[in-house]
N, CA, C and O atoms as CSV, one atom per row, in Angstrom:
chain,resi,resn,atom,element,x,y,z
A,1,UNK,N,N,76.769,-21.263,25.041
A,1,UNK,CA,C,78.217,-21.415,25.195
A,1,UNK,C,C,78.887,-20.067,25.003
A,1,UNK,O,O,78.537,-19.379,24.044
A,2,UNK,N,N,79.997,-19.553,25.993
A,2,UNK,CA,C,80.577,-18.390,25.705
A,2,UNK,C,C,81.535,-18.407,24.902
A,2,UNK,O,O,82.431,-19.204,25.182
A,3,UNK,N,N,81.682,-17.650,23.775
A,3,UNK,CA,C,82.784,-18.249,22.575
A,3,UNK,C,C,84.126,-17.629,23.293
A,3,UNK,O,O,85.140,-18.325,23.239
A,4,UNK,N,N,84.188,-16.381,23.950
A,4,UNK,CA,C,85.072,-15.921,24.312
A,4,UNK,C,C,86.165,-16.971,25.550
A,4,UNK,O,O,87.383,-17.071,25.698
A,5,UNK,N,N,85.185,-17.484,26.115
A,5,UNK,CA,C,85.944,-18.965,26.994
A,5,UNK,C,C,86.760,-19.848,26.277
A,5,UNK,O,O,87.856,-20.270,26.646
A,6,UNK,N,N,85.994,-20.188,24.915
A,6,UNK,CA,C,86.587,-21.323,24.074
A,6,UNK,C,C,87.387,-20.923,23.444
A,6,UNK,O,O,88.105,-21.821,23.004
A,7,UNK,N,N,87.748,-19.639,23.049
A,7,UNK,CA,C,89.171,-19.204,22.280
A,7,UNK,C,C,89.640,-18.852,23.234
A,7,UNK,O,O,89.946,-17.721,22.856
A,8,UNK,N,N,90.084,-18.918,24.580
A,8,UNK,CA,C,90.912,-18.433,25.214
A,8,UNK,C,C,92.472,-18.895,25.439
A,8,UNK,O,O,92.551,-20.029,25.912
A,9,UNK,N,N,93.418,-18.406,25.255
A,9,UNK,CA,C,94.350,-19.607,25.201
A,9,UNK,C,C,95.578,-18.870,26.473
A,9,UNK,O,O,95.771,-17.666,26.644
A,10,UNK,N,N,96.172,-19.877,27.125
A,10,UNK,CA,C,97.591,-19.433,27.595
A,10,UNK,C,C,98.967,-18.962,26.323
A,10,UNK,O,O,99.356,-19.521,25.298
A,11,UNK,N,N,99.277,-18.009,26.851
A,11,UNK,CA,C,100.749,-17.501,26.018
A,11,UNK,C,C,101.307,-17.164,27.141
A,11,UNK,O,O,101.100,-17.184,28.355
A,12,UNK,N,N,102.661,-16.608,25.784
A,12,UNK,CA,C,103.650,-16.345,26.418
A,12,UNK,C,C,103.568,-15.102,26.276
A,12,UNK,O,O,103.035,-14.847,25.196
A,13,UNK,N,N,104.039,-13.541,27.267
A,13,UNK,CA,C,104.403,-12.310,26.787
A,13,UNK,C,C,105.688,-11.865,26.245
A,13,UNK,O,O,106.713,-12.547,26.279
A,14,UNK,N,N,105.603,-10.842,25.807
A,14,UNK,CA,C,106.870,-10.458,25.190
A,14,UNK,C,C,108.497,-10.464,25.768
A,14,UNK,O,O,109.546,-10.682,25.162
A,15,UNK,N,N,108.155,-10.030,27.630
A,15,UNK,CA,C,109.649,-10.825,27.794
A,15,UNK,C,C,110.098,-11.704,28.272
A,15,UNK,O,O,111.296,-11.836,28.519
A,16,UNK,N,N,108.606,-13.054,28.667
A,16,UNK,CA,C,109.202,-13.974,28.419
A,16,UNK,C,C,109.894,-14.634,27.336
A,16,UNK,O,O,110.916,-15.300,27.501
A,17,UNK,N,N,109.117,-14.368,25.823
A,17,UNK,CA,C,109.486,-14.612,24.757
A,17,UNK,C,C,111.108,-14.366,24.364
A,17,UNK,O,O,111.946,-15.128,23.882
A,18,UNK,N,N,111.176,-12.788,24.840
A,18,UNK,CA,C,112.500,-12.791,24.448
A,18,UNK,C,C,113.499,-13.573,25.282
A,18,UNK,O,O,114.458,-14.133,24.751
A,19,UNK,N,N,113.258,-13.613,26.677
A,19,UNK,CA,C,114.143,-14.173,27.572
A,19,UNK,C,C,114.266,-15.843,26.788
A,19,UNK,O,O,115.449,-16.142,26.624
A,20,UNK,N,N,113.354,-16.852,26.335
A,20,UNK,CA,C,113.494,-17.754,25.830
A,20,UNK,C,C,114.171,-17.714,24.362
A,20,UNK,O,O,115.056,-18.549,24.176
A,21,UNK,N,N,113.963,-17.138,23.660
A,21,UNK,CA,C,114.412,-16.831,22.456
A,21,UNK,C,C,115.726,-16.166,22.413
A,21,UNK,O,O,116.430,-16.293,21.411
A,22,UNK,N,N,116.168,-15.361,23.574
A,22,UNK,CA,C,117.566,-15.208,23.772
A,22,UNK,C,C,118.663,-16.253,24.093
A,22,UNK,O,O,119.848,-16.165,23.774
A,23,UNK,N,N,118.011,-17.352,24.844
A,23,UNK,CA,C,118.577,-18.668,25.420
A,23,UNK,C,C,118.705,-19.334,24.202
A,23,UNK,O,O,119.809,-19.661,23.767
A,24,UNK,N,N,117.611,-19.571,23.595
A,24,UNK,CA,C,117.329,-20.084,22.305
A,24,UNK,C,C,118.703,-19.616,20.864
A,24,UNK,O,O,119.217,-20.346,20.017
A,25,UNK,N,N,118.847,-18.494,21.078
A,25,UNK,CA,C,119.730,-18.012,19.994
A,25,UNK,C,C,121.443,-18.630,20.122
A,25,UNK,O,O,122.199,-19.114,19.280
A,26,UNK,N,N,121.570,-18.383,21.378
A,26,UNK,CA,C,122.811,-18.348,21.922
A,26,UNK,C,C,123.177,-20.327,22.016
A,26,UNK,O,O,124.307,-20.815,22.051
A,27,UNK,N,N,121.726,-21.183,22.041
A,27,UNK,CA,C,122.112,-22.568,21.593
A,27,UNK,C,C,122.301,-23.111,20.757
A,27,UNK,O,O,123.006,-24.099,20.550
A,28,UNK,N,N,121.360,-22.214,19.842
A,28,UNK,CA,C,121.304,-22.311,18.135
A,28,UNK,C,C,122.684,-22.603,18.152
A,28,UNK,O,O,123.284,-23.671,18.268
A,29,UNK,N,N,123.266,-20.837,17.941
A,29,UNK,CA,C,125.237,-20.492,17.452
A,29,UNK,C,C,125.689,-21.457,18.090
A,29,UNK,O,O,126.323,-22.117,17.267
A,30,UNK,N,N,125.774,-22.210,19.623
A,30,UNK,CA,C,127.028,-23.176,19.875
A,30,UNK,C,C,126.467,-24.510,19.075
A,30,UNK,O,O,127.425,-25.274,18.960
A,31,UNK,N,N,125.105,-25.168,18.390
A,31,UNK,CA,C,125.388,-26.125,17.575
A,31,UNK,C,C,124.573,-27.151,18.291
A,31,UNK,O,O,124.349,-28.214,17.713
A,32,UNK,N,N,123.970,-26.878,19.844
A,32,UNK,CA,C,123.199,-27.967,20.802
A,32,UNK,C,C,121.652,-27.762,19.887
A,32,UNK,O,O,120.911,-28.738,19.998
A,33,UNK,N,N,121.295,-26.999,19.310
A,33,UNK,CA,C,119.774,-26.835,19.021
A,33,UNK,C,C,119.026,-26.399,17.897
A,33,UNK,O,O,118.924,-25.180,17.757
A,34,UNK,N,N,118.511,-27.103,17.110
A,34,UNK,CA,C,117.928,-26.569,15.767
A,34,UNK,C,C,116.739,-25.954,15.582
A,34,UNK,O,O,116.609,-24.974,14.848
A,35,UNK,N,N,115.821,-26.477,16.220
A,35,UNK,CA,C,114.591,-26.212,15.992
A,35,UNK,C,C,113.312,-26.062,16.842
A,35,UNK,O,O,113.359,-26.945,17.699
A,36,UNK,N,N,112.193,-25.329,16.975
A,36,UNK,CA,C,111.483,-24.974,18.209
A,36,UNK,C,C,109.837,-25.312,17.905
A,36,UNK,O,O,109.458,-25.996,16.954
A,37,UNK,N,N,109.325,-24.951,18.485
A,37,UNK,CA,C,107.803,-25.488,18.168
A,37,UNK,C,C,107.310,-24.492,19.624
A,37,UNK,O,O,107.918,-24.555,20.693
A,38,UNK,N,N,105.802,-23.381,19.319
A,38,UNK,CA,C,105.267,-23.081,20.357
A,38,UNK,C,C,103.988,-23.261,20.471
A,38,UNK,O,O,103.319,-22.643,19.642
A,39,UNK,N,N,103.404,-23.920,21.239
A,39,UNK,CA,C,102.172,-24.196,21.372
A,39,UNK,C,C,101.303,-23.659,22.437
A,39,UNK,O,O,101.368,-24.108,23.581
A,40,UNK,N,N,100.443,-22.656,22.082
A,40,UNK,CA,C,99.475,-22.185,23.010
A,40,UNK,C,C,98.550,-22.827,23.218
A,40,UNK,O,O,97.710,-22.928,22.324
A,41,UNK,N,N,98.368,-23.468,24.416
A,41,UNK,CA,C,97.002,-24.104,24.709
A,41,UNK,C,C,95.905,-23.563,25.708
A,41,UNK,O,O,96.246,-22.499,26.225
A,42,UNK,N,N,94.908,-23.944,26.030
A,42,UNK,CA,C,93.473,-23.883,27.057
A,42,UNK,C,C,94.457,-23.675,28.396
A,42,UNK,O,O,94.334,-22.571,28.926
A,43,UNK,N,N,95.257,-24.440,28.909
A,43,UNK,CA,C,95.806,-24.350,30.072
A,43,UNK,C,C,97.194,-24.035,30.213
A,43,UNK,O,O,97.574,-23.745,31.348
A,44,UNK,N,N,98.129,-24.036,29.158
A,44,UNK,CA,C,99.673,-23.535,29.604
A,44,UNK,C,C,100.372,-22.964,27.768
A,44,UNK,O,O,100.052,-23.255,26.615
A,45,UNK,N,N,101.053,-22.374,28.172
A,45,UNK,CA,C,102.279,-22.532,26.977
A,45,UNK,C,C,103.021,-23.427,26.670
A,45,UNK,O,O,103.124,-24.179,27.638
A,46,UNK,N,N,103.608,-23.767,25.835
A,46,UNK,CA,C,104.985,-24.808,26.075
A,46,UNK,C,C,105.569,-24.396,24.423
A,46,UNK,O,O,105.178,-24.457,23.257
A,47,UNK,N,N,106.752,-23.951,25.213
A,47,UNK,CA,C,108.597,-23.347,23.720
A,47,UNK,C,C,108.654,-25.316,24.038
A,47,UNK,O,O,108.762,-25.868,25.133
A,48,UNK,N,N,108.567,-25.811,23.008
A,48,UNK,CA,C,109.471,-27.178,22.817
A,48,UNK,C,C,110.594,-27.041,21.923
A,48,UNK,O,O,110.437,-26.274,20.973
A,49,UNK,N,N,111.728,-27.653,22.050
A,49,UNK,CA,C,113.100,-27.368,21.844
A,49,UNK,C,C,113.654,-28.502,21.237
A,49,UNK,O,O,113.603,-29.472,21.994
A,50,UNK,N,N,114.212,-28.761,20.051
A,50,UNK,CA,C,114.768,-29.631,19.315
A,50,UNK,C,C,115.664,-29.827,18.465
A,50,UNK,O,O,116.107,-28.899,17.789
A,51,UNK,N,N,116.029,-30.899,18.366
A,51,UNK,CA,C,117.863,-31.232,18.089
A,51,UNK,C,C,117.928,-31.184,16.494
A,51,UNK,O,O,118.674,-30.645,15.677
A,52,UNK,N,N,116.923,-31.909,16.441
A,52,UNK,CA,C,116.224,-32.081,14.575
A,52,UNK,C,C,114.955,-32.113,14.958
A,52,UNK,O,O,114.388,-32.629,15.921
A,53,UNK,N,N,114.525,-31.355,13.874
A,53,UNK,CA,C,112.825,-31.172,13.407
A,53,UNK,C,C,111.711,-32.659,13.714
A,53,UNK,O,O,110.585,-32.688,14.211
A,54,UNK,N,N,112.476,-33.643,13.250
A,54,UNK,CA,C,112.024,-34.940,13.493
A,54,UNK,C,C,111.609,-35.686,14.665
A,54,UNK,O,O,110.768,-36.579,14.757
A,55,UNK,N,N,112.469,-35.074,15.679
A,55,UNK,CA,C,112.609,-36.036,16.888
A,55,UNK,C,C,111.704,-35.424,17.971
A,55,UNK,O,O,111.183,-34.313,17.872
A,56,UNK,N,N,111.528,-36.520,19.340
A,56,UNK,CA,C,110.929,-35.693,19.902
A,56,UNK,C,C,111.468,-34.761,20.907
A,56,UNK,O,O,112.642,-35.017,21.172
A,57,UNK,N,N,110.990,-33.789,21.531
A,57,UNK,CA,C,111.765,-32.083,21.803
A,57,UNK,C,C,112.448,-32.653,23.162
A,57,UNK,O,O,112.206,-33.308,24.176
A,58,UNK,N,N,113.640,-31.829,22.362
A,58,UNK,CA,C,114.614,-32.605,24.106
A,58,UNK,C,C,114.718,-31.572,25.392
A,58,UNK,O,O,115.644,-31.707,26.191
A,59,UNK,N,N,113.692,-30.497,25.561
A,59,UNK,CA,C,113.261,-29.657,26.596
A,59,UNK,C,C,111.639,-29.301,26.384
A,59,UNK,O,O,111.109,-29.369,25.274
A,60,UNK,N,N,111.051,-28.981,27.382
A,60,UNK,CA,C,109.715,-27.663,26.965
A,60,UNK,C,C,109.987,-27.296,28.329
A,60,UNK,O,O,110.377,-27.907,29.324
A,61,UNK,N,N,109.665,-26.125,28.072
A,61,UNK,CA,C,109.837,-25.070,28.659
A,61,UNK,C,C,108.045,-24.162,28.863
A,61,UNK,O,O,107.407,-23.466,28.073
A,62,UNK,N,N,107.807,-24.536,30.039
A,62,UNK,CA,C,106.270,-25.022,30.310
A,62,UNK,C,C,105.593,-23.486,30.786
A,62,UNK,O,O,106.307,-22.784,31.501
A,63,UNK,N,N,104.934,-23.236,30.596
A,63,UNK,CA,C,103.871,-21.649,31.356
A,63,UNK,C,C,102.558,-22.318,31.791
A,63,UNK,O,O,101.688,-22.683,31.000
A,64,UNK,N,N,102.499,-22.447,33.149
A,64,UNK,CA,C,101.266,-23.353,33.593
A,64,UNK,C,C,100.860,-22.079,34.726
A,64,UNK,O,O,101.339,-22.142,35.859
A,65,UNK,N,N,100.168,-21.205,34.431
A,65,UNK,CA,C,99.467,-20.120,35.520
A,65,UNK,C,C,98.716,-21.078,36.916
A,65,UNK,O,O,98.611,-20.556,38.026
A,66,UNK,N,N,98.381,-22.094,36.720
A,66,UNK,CA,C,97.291,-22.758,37.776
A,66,UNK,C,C,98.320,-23.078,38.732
A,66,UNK,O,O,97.911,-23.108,39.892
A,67,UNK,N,N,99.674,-23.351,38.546
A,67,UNK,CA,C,100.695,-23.862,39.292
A,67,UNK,C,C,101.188,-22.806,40.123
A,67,UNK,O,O,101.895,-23.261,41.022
A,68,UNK,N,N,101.029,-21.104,40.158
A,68,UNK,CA,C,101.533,-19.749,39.960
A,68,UNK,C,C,101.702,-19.709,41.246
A,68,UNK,O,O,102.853,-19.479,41.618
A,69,UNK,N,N,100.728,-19.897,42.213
A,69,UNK,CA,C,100.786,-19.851,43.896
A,69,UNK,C,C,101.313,-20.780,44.569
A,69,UNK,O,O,101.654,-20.595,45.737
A,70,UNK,N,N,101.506,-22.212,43.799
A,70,UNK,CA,C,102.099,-23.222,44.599
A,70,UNK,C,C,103.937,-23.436,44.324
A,70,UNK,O,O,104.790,-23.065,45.130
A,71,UNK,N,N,104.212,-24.113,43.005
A,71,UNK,CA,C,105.517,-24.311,42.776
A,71,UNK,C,C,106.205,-23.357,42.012
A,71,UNK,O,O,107.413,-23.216,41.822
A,72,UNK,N,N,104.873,-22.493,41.455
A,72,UNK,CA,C,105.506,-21.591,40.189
A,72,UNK,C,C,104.776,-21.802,38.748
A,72,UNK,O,O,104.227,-22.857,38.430
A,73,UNK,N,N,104.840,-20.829,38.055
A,73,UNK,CA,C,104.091,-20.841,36.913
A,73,UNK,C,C,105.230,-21.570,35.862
A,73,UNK,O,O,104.844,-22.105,34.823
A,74,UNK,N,N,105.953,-21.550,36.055
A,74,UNK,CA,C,107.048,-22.184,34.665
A,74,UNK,C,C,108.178,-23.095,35.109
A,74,UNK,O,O,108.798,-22.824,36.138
A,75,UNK,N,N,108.440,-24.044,34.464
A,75,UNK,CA,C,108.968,-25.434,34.632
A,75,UNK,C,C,110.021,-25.799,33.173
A,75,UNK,O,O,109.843,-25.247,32.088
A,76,UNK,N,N,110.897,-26.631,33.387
A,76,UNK,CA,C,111.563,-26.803,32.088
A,76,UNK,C,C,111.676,-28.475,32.464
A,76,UNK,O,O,111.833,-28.885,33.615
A,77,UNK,N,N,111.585,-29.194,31.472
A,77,UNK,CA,C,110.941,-30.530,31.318
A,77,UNK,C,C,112.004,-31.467,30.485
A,77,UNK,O,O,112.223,-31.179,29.308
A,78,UNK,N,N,112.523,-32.347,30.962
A,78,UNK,CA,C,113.599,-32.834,29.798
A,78,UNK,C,C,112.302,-33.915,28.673
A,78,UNK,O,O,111.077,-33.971,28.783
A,79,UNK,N,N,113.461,-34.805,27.420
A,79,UNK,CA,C,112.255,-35.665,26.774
A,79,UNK,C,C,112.342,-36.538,27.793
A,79,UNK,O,O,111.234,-37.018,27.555
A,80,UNK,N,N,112.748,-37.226,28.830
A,80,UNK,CA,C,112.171,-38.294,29.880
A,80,UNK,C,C,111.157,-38.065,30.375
A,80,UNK,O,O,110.486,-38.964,30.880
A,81,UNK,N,N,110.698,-36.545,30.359
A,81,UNK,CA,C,109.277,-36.298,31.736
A,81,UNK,C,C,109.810,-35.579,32.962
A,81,UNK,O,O,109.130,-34.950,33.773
A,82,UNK,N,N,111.368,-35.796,32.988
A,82,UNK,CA,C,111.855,-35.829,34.344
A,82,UNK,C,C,111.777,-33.403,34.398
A,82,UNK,O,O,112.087,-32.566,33.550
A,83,UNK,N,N,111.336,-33.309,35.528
A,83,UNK,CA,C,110.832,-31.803,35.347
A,83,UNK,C,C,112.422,-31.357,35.996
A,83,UNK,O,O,112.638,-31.629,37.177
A,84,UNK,N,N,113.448,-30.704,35.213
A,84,UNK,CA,C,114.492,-30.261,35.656
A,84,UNK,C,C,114.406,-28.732,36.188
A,84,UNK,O,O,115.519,-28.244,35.988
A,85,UNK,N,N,113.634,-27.868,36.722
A,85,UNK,CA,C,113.897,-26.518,36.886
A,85,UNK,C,C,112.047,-26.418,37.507
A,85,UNK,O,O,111.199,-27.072,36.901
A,86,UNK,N,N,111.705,-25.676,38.543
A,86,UNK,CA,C,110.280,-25.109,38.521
A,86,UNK,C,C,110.677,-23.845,38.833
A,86,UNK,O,O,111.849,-23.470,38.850
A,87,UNK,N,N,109.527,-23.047,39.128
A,87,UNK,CA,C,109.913,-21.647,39.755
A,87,UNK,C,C,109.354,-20.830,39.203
A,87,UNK,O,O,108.982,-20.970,38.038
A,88,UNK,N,N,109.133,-19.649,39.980
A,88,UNK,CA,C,108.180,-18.291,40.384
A,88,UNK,C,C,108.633,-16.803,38.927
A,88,UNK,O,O,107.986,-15.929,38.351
A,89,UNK,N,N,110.080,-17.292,38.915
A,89,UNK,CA,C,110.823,-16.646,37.977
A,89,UNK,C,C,111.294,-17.540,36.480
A,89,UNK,O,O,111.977,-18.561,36.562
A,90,UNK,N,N,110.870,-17.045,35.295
A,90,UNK,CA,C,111.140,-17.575,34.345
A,90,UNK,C,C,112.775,-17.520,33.932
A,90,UNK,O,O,113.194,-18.499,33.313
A,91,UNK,N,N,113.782,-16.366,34.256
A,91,UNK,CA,C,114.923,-16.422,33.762
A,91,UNK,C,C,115.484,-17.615,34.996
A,91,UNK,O,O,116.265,-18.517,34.693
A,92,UNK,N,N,114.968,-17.439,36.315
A,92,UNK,CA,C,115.948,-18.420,37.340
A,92,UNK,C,C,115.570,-20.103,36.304
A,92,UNK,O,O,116.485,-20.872,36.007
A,93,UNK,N,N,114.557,-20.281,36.036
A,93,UNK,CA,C,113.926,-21.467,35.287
A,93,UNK,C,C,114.524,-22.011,34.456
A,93,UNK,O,O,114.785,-23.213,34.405
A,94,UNK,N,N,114.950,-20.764,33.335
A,94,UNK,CA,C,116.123,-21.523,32.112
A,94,UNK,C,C,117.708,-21.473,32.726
A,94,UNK,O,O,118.671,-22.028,32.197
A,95,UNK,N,N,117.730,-20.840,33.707
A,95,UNK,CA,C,119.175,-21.203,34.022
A,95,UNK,C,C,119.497,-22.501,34.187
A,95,UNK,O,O,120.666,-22.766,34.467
A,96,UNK,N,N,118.658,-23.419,34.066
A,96,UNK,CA,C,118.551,-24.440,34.251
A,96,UNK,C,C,119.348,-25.341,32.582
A,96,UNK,O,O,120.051,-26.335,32.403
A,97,UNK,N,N,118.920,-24.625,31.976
A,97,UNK,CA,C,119.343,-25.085,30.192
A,97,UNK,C,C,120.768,-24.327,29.985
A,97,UNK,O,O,121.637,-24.925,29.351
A,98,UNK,N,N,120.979,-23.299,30.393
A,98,UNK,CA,C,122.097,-22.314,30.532
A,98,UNK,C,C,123.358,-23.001,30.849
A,98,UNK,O,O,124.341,-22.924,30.112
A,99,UNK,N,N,123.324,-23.935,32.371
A,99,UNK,CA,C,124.356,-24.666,32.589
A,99,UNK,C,C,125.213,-25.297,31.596
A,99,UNK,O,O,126.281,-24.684,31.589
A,100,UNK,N,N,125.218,-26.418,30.606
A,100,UNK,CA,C,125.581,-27.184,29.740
A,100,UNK,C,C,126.521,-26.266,28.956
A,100,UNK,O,O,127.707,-26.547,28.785
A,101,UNK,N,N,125.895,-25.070,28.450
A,101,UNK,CA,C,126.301,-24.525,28.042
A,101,UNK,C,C,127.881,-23.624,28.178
A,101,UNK,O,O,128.776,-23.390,27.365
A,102,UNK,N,N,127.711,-23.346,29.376
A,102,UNK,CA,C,128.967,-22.700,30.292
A,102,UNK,C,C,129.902,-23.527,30.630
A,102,UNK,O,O,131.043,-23.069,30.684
A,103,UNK,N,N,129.655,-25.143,30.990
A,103,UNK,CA,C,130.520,-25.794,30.808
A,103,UNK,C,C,131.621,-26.027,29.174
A,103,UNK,O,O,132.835,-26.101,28.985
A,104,UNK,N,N,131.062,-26.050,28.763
A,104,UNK,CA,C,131.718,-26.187,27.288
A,104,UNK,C,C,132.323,-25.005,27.280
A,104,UNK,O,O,133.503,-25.249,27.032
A,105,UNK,N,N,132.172,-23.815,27.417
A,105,UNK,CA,C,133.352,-22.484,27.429
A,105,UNK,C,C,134.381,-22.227,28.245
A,105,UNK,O,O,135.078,-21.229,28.064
């Protein structure tokens, strides 16, 4: 068995990170978002996004490389399942979470 296969994991890089974590900050301050969870797995990333620590995450915000040539590597996911955003570009992706926001200002 190659050990180097079995620890291999999907992440996120640094500006996706920040690009999410900038979105992330700016929901925090208006009061829509408390708390985050990131999980690197075998096949994708996923920033999950939450209202309270408790509940389950009312976005993820998905890094799926296998998807990269067809719909796009990153997706934003409401808690229904229902996939609100795909695409080639990660900032066009969260503009997708961005909206809500701009309305209220």
């Amino acid at each position: 068995m190659n050990a180097g296969a079995s620890t291999s994991r999907i992440a996120f890089d640094r500006r996706e990170l920040d690009d999410i974590l900038n979105l992330y900050g700016r929901m925090v301050a208006a009061g829509e978002w408390r708390d985050y969870a990131i999980d690197f797995l075998k096949d994708k990333a996923v920033f999950s996004i939450f209202r309270r620590a408790s509940e389950v995450p009312l976005y993820r915000i998905v890094k799926d490389p296998k998807l990269a040539a067809r719909q796009g590597a990153y997706s934003v996911i409401a808690a229904t399942g229902l996939i609100l955003k795909r695409g080639h570009e990660l900032r066009r992706v969260l503009a997708a979470l961005e909206k809500p926001l701009r309305a209220v200002q």
